[in-house]
C-alpha positions in Angstrom: 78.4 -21.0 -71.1 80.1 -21.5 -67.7 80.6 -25.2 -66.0 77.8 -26.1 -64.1 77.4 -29.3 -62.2 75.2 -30.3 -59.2 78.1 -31.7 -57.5 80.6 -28.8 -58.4 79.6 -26.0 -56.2 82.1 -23.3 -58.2 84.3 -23.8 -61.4 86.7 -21.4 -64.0 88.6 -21.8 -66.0 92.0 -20.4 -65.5 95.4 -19.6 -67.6 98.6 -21.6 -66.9 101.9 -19.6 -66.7 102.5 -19.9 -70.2 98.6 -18.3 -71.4 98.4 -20.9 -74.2 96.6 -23.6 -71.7 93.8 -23.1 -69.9 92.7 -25.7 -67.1 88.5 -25.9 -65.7 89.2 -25.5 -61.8 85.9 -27.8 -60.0 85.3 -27.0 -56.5 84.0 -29.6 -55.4 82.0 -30.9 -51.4 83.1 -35.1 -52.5 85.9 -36.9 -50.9 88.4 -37.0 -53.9 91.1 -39.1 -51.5 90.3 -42.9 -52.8 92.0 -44.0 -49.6 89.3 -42.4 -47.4 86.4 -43.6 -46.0 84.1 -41.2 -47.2 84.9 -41.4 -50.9 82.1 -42.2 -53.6 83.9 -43.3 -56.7 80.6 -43.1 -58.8 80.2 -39.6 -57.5 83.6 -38.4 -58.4 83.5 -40.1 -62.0 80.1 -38.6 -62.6 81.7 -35.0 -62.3 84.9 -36.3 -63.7 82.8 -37.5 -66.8 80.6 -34.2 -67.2 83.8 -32.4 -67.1 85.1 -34.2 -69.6 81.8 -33.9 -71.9 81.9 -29.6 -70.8 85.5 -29.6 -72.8 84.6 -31.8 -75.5 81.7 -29.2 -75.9 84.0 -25.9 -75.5 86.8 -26.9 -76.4 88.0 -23.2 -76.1 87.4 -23.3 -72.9 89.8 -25.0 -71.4 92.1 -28.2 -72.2 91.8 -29.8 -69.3 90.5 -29.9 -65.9 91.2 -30.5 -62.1 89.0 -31.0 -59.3 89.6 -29.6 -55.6 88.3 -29.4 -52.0 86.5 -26.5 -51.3 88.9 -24.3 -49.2 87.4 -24.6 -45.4 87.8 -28.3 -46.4 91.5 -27.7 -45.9 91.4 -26.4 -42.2 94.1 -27.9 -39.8 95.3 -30.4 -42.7 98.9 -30.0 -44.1 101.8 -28.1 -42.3 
């Protein structure tokens, strides 16, 4: 059964160089920069902790997990 979360909008679960981990990729809409204005910690630790309870559940899923921006999140930040 796939991650599914109300505040994710996408996840997978994906193979690092090596294939022998795999980390659950969260696309996320929250704030996830704790210096900005706009962040919700309780938000962010409620997806952080239903993460957590999605591996403990599968744990062949993945071993791990990271959360990101959404991609048109990231327009005219960075270099």
């Amino acid at each position: 059964m796939p991650f599914t979360h109300p505040l994710a909008r996408a996840a997978k679960a994906w193979a690092g160089p090596h294939r022998n981990q795999r980390t659950l990729v969260i696309i996320t809409t929250l704030v996830l920069d704790p210096k900005s204005k706009r962040f919700k910690k309780a938000l962010v630790e409620q997806l952080a902790v239903a993460a957590d309870e999605y591996l403990v559940a599968n744990p062949k899923e993945a071993s791990g997990f990271i959360m990101i921006n959404r991609m048109r999140d990231w327009a005219g930040h960075g270099s």
